[in-house]
N, C-alpha and C positions, 0 to 999 in steps of 0.2 A: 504493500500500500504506500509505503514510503516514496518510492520511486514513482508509484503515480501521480502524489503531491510535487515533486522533484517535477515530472516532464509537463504538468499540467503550471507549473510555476514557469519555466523555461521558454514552452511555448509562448505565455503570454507577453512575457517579456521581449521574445522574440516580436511579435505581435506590435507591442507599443515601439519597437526600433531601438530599443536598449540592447546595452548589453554589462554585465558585470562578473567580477571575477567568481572562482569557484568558491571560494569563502565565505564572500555576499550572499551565496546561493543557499549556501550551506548555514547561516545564520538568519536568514528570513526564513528557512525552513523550518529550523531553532525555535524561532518565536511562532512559527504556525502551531506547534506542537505544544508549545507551552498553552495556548490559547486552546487548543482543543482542550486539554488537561483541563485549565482552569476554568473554564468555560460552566464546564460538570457543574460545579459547585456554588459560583462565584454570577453564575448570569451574566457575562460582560457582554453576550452580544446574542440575540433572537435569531443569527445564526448558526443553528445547529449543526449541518452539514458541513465535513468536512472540506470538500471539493467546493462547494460554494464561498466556504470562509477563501480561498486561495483565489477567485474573482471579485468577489465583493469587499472584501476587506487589504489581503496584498495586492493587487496587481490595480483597485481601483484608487490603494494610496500613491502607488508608481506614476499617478498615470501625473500627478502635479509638480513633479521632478524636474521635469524644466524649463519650470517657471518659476522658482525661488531665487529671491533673490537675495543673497548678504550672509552673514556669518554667524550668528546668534539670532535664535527664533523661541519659541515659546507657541505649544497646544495649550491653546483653554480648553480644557472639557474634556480633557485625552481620551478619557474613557478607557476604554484597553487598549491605547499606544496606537492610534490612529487619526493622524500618519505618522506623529511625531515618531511611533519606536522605529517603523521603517525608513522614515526621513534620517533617521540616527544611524541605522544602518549602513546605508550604502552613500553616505556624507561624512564617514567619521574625521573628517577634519573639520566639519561645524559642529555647533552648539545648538542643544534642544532641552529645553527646561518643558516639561510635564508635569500639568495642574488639570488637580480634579479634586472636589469638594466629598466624591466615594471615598471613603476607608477600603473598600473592598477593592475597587480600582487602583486607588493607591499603592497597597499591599502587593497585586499583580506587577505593577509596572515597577516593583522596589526589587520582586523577586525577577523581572525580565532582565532587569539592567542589571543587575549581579549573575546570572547564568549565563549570560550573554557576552560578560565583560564590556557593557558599552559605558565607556569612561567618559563619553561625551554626552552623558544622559544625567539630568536632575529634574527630582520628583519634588510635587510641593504639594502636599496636603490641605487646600484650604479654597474657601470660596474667589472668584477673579475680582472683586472687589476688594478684597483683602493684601493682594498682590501688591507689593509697592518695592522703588529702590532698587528695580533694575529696571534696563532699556533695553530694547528688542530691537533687531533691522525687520522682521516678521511677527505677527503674532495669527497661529493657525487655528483654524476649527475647522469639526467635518461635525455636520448636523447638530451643532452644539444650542444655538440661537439662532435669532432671526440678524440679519446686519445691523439695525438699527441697536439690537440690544445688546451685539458683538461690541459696536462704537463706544457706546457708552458706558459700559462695562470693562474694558480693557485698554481704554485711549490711553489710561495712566501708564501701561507697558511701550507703547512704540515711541522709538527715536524718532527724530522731526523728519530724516529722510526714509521711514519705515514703510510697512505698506501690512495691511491686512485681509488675507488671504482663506477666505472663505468658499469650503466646499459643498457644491449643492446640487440638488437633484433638479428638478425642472427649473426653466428659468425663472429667478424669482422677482419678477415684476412688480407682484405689490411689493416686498419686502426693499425692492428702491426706491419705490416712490416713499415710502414711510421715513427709508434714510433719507430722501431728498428735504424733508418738510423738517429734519431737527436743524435746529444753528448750529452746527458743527464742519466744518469747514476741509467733509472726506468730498471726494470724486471718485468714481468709477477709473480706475487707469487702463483695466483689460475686464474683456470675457470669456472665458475660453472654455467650447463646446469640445466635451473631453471623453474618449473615447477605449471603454474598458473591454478588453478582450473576453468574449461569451457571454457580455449581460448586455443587452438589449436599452434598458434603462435608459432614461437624460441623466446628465450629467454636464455640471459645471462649477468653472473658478470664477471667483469674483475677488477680482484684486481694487482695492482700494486703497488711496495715498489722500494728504492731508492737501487741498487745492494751496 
């Protein structure tokens, strides 16, 4: 079965025009398998299936790989280390600080990053408004909020040339208009119709910077 996770990850990578070494391979598989484990117990995700966590969860956090920009980022809401553990992965010369207000979440992403050895990983146990006292070139979410309550919730983390980098399923039209209407002074920079290997789904980024 292993190997089937193994070719069904390869493909898709193959798939999005990437490519990484055998180690990468072999540490995103790492963390597939921790996620199945913890999974059992911990609830981190209503995907059950194995073979679907390796489309829906690896290969659809790949797919925002390039288009980051900068060196030091931060997940709100990581949840089970999505994107940020994979983002950590296969970047390990940047920085990814992971925040999630679960104890349970927590606990997984404390045990990923020590079986993993990702020395480029810090967990923060606490709500994003709590967060203060560093600066970010990125601050990610995938389904975490709406934009409007990403902005205002986490504007305290981004550097002034930062940008924030939210992952979404259909395009979310009211959800800009809503950003549009607060006085906060983001703009849309990019949109990008983003395309995961075997899921059918929309899918998109919504990169925002401060106008």
């Amino acid at each position: 079965m292993d190997s089937q996770f193994k070719q069904l990850l390869e493909d898709g990578i193959d798939d999005l025009s990437m490519s990484f070494n055998p180690q990468t391979i072999e540490t995103l598989l790492a963390y597939h398998q921790l996620l199945i484990k913890w999974n059992k117990a911990y609830n981190l995700t209503a995907v059950r299936d194995p073979q679907e966590m390796i489309h829906r969860h690896l290969l659809d956090s790949l797919t925002i790989a390039p288009y980051l920009d900068g060196e030091r980022f931060i997940d709100v809401g990581a949840g089970a280390g999505l994107p940020g553990i994979i983002m950590a992965i296969i970047f390990p010369e940047r920085s990814f600080d992971l925040l999630d207000s679960n104890g349970k979440k927590t606990r997984f992403l404390f045990q990923v990053k020590t079986e993993l050895q990702l020395n480029n990983v810090n967990i923060h146990h606490c709500r994003v408004e709590e967060h203060s006292g560093q600066l970010y070139d990125g601050v990610l979410s995938r389904a975490f909020a709406t934009l409007a309550d990403m902005v205002e919730g986490s504007q305290q983390l981004l550097d002034g040339e930062g940008r924030f980098y939210a992952m979404k399923g259909v395009y979310p039209e009211d959800e800009l208009k809503a950003l549009s209407q607060l006085e906060k002074n983001y703009k849309v920079e990019a949109c990008h119709a983003l395309s995961v290997p075997n899921d059918e789904g929309q899918r998109h980024l919504i990169v925002l910077q401060k106008s």
